[in-house]
N, C-alpha and C positions, 0 to 999 in steps of 0.2 A: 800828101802833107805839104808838099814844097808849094803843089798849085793853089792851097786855099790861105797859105803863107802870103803867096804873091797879090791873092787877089784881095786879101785883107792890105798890102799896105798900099795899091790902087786906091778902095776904098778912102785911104785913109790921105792921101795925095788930094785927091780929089774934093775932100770936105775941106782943105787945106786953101785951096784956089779957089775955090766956090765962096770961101768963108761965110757959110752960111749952115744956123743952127735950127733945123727945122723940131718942130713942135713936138714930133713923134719922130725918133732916130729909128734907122733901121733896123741897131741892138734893140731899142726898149720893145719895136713891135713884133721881133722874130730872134728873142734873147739864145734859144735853144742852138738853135741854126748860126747866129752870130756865135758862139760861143765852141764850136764846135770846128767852124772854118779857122776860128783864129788860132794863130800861131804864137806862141810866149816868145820864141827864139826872135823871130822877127820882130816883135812888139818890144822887145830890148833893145833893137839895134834902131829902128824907130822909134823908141819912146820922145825922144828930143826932139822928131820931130809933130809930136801928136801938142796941140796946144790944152792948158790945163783944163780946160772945159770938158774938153774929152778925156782926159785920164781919169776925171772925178768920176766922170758918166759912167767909163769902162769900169772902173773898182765899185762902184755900186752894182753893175750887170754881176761880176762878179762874186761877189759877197751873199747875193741874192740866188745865185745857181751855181755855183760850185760848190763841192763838196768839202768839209773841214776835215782834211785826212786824219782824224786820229788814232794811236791804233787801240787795240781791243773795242772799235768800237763797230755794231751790227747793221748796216745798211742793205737795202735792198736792192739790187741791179737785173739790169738786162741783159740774156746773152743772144750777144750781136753774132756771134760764129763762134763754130765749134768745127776742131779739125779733130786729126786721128787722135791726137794725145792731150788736148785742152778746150778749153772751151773761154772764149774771148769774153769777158762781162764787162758791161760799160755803167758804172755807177756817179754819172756826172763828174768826175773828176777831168783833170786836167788832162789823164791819159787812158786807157784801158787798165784793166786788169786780167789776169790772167790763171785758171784755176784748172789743175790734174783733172781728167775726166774719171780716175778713180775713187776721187771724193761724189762723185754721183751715179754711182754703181746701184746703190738703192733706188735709182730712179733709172733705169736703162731710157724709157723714152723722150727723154730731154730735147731739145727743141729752140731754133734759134725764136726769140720775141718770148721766153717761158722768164717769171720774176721766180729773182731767188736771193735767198739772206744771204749776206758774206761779211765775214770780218778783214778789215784792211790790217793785212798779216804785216807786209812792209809798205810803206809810202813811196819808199823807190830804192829798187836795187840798183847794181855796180853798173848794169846798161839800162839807168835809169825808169823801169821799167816799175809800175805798178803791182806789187804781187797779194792776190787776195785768198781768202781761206774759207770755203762753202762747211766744209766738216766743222771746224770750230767755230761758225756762227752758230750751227745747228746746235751743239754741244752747249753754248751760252745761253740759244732760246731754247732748249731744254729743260735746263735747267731752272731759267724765268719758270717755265712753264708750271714745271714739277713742283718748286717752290707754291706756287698760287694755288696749284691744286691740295699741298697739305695743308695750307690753311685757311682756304677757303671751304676742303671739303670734299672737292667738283669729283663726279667719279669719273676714271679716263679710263681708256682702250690701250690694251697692251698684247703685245704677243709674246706669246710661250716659246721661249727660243728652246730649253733642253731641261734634261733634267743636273742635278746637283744634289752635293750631299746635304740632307734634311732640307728639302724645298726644290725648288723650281727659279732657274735662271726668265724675266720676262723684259722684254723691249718694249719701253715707254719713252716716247716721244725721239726716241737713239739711245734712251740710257738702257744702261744694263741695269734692273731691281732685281730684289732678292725677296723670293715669294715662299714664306715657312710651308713646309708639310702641315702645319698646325692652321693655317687661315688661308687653305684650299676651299675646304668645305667647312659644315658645322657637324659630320660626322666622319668616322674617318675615313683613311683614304687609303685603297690595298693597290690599287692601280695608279701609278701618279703620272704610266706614259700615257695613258687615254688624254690626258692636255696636252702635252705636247703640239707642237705646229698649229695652235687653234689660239684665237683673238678670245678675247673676253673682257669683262669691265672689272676697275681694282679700284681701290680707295689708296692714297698713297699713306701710312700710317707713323711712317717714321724717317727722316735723313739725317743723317752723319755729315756736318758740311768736312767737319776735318776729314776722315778720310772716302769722302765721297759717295758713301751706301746710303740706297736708297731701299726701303721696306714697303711693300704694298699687302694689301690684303683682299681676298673675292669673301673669304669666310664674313667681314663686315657687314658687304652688302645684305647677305642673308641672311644675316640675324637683324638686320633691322628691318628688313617685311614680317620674320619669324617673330620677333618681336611683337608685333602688332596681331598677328595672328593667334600668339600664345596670351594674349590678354585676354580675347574674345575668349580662347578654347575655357581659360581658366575658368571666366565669370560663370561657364555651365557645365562644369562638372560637379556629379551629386558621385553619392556614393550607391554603388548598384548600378549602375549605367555600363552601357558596353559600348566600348569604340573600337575601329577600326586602327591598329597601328602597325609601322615597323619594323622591326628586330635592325637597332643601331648600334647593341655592343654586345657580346657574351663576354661572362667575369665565372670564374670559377663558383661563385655565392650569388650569380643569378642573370637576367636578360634586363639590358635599357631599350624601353620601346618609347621608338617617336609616334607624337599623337599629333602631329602636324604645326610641331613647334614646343611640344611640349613635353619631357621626357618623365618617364615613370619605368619601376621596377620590379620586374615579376622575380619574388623571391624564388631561389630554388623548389624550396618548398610546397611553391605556391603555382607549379609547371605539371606536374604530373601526382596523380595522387599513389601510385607507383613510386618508389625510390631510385631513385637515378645516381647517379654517381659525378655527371656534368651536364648543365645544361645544353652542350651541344647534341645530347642524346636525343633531344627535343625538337631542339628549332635550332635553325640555320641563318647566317647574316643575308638582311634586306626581305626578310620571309613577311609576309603579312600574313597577320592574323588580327582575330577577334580580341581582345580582354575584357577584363571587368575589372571594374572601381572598386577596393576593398577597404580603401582610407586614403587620407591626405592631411596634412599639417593643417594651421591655422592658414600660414601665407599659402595654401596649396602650392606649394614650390617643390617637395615631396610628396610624390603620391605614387603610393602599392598597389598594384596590379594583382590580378589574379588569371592562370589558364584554367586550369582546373575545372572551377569554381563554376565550369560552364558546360561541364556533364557532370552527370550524377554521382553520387559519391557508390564508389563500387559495394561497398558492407550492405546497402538499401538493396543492391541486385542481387547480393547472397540468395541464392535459394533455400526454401524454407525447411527442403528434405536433408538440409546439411544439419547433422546436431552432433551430442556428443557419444564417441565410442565410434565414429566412420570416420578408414582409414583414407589419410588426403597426400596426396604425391604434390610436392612442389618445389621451389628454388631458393639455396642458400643466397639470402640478398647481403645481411651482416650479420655478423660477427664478433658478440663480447666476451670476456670474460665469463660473464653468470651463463652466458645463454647462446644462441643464435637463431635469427628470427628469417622466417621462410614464408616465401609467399606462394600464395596456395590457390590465391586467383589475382588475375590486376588487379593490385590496389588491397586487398585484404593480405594480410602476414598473420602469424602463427610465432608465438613465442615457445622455442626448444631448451626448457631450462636442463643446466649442465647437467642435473643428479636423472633429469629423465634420457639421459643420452646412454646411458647402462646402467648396466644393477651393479657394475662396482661402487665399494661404498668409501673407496680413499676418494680424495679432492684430486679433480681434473680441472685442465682448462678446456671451453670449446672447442679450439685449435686442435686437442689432439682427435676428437672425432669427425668434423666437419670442415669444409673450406667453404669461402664465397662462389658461387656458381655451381655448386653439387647440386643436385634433384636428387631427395630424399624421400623416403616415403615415413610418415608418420600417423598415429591415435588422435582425435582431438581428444583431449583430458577436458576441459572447458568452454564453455561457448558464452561470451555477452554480446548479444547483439546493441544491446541498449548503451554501451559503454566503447562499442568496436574492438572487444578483447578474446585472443583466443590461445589459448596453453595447447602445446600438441607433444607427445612422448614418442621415442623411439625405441627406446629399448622395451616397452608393450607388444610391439609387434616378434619379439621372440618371448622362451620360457624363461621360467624365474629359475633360474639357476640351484637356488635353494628350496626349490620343491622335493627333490630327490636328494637331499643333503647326504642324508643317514647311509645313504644306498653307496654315492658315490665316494663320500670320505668318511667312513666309520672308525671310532676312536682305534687307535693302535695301527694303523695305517698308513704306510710310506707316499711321498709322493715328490715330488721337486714342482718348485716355485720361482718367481722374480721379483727378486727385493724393490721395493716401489716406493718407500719414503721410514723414514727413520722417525723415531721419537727417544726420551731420555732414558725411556726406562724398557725400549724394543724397539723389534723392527715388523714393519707391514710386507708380507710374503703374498702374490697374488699366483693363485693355482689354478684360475684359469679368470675368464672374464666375466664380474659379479662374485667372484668368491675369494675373500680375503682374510689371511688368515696372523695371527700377533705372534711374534717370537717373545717371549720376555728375555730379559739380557739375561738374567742364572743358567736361560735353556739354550744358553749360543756355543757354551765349550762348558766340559770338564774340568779342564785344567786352567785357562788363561783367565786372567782376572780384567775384567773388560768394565772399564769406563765408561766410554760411550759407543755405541753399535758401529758409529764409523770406522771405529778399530779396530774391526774385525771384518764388514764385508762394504760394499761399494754399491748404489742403484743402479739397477739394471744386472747385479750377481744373481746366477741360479744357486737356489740352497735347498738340497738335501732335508726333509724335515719327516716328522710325525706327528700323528695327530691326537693330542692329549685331551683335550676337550673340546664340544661340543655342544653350545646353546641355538638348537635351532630356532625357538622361539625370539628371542634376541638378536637372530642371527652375525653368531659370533662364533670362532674358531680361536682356541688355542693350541700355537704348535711347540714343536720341540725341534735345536739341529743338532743337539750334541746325545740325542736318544740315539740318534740313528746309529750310532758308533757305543762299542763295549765303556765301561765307566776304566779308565783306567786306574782308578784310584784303588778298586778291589784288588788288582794285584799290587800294587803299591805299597796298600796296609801288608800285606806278608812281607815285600820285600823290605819295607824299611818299620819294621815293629822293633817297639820300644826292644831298646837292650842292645840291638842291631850297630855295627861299628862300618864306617862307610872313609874312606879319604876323600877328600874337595879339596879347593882351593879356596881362597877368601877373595868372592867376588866384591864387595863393597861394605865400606865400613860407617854404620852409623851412629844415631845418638845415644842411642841404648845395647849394644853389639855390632852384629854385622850380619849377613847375608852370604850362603853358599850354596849353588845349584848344582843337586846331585842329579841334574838330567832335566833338557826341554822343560818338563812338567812339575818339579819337585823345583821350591828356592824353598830353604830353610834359613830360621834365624836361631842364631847361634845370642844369649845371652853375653853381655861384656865380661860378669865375674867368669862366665864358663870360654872364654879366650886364651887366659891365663896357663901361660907354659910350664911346665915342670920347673924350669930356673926364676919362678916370678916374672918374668917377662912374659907382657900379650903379643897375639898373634896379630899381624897388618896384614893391608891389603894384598893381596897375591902369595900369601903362603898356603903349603899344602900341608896339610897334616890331617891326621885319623881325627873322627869324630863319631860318640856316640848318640843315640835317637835319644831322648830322653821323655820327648811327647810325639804323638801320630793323631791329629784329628781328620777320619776321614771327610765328615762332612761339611766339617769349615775349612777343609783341605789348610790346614796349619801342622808345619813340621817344626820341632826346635831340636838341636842338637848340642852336646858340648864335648868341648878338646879337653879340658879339667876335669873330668868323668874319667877318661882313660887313665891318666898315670894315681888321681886321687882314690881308684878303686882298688890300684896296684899295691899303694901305700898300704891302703885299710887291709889288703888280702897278706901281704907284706909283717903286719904291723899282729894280724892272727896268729899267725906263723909261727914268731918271733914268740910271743905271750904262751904257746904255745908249748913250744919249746921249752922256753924258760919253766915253765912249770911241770914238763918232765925233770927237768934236770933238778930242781927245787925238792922234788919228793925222791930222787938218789942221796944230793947231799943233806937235803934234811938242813937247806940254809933259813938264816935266822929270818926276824918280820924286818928287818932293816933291809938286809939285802935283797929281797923281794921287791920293798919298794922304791929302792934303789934303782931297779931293772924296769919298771913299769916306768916310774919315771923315768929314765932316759923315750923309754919307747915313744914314750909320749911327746918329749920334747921335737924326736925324728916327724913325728907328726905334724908336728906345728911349723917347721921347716926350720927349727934350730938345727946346731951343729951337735 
């Protein structure tokens, strides 16, 4: 520097003593070169002596090839050397600048005479020194970049740096964008590393200047050739055509097949003429297959598919030696209430309604005979080919339970059962499977007065019964549970016959008397006037006293008793006595008709519960 100092103010000596301004200066014809020998430092200390012809000259040379340092601002320079740790860039400026070789690590083969953007970071540090910035130019023309590509459109090259949560991290022009799982593809996407480390083209669709995100898309690109292709596919599609497609989604309710731009759906329904359970039973993602056209909208934008619909419908292959009364093995597919339906070849089913699953004749659900996936063997009861319907029976393939009725349960015949459902006025007893037989509530006990059946036994109880009638015709069974056991009301009537005196207690007192149980089986009601105690006082709740039977109905098993019976019998036998008496003594003294009735009446008054 000192030497090209020195030899500029020679130079400038020299034009001084010569004083002579030729045409073409040696700055105007070799500005670069002049410009680069000269020195500021000297050109200060000789300014005074430069005359103004020449300063004007030099501040033009100047003005015209120096750089106007300002900062953030993007220029392009040369790098004149690169040592271990920097790399020397000369952007016309007054001095060099100087840039980390870790700012061009993305570029390992760098190269002195290689042009590169920099932004002049400072103008001049503490030892006056140029410092320039290669990463933040790139970041500024980047961004230029990125800008003109979202609104012009342009599609640009990016690489897939990794993955991230929902999307894909990609390097565009040095930025970092944000590439959704969603505008990968236009189907979706189960593998999102197979992009990784790989270039590809994006459309830039969205930037955030506030906080600096940038959104690109690849799914754009393809739907705008898709586009153009799914117009064509549209204009020729008919209904009845078959194309070639896809398998781009399975959904619980059925398959989206791409038709090369154009998406359609095979309903579940419309996959297997067989019942499936999901369409993955079928077909598998990216599978190609055949379909057919079975409809489309007006805008054709929806359009139904069909698999099926491309073999034959299985009921046509039915054989013709199939009819009814042959017995067909096949597989529980579902499962209702009324029924369950079993297929007996692909694609042909067989309706199992509940009443043919046994000759029981209470109400079942399917559930308790059949599951989904049993192979069962069943009768066809009906056959419509014409209509594809077929009724098939199970409990056919055994006997009728009540063929041999008479034989196996003949009236007066013991047996045990299991209570299977209740109704208001009985209970349904089943004696084995198909034979079912009615308790009426009068024949569930002897003694207990039963309301409703629940009160007495539980579904699923064994009950001891007999069998009191017998409609085979009808087939229908009347039983008995309280036959099975002695009546004990026949001993009853002796033990508690009229006249009979019994002690109780007074269990409950009601509107019209009260209520006293002389044993488990016996409550008696006891009338209010017959309450009544020897002192005119009634009897309450919880006293004990003697009481006489006064009525015995055995077979409305009604008992009534009373306490006022006892001593008012005593009175009348009392009251004989007395009368009795008195009229021996009557016919000794030969007493008059006064005194006679003197004596009656008092008896009488004793009677009435005077004094």
């Amino acid at each position: 520097m000192a030497e090209k100092a020195k030899q500029a103010e020679v130079e400038a000596t020299e034009a001084k003593e010569v004083k002579e301004t030729p045409q073409v200066s040696e700055a105007q014809a070799n500005p670069e070169k002049f410009l680069a020998d000269f020195n500021w430092h000297n050109y200060q200390e000789g300014i005074d002596e430069v005359e103004d012809s020449q300063l004007k000259e030099f501040e033009k040379l100047v003005s015209e090839n120096f750089v106007d340092t300002l900062d953030d601002e993007v220029v392009e320079g040369e790098v004149i050397h690169i040592s271990d740790r920097d790399a020397i860039i000369d952007i016309n400026a007054k001095s060099e600048g100087v840039i980390s070789l870790n700012e061009f690590r993305y570029n390992p083969n760098l190269a002195v005479g290689d042009k590169v953007e920099v932004l002049i970071d400072v103008r001049e540090d503490a030892t006056g020194q140029l410092v320039l910035s290669h990463r933040k130019a790139r970041v500024i023309k980047a961004w230029d970049r990125v800008n003109n590509a979202h609104d012009t459109g342009e599609i640009v090259n990016g690489f897939v740096k990794c993955r991230t949560k929902g999307g894909m991290i990609v390097d565009v022009f040095g930025i970092e964008a944000f590439l959704p799982g969603s505008q990968i593809d236009v189907k979706p996407i189960r593998d999102y590393d197979q992009y990784v480390n790989k270039t590809m083209e994006f459309k830039v669709v969205k930037i955030n200047h506030e906080f600096k995100n940038v959104v690109v898309s690849h799914k754009a690109l393809i739907e705008a050739d898709i586009e153009v292709q799914k117009k064509e596919i549209i204009g020729q599609l008919e209904k009845g055509q078959v194309l070639e497609g896809v398998v781009k989604n399975i959904t619980s309710y059925g398959v989206f097949i791409d038709l090369g731009g154009v998406d359609g759906l095979v309903h579940i329904t419309d996959l297997s003429w067989s019942r499936i359970n999901h369409p993955n039973e079928i077909v598998e993602l990216d599978q190609k297959l055949n379909v057919v056209i079975l409809d489309f909208d007006e805008n054709k934008s929806r359009i139904q598919l069909g698999l099926k619909q491309l073999s034959k419908h299985p009921w046509d292959a039915l054989g013709e030696d199939v009819k009814v009364g042959d017995k067909v093995k096949g597989k529980v597919v579902v499962i209702a209430d009324y029924g369950a339906f079993v297929e007996v070849a692909e694609g042909v089913e067989g309706l199992v309604h509940v009443s043919e699953m046994s000759w029981s004749t209470h109400l079942r659900s399917a559930q308790d005979f059949v599951s989904v996936g049993d192979v069962v063997e069943a009768q066809i009861l009906t056959l419509d080919r014409e209509d594809r319907k077929m009724s098939l029976g199970i409990k056919q393939l055994s006997a009728d339970p009540w063929t041999d009725i008479t034989t196996k349960y003949p009236v007066g015949s013991k047996h045990s059962g299991t209570v299977r459902n209740f109704t208001n006025f009985g209970v349904f007893v089943e004696l084995e499977e198909g034979i079912d037989g009615l308790i009426y509530i009068s024949d569930l006990s002897w003694t207990k007065k039963i309301k409703h059946p629940s009160e007495f036994c539980a579904v699923g109880d064994t009950l001891d019964v007999v069998v009191l009638e017998l409609d085979v015709e009808g087939r229908k069974l009347s039983l008995g549970h309280k036959q099975t056991t002695d009546n004990p009301w026949d001993k009853y009537e002796t033990e508690f016959a009229l006249g009979t005196t019994h002690t109780a207690e007074i269990a409950e007192v009601v509107d019209k008397g009260a209520t006293i149980e002389f044993n488990e089986d016996i409550v008696a009601f006891v009338p209010s006037r017959h309450l009544e105690k020897e002192d005119g006082k009634k009897l309450k709740k919880g006293d004990t006293a003697e009481f006489k039977i006064i009525e015995f109905n055995k077979e409305f098993k009604r008992v009534v008793a009373s306490h006022t019976a006892i001593f008012r019998e005593e009175e009348i036998k009392n009251v004989k006595e007395a009368v009795k008496k008195a009229e021996s003594q009557a016919a000794e003294a030969k007493p008059t008709l006064g005194d006679a009735n003197e004596a009656l009446q008092a008896l009488k008054d004793k009677m009435d519960g005077k004094k």
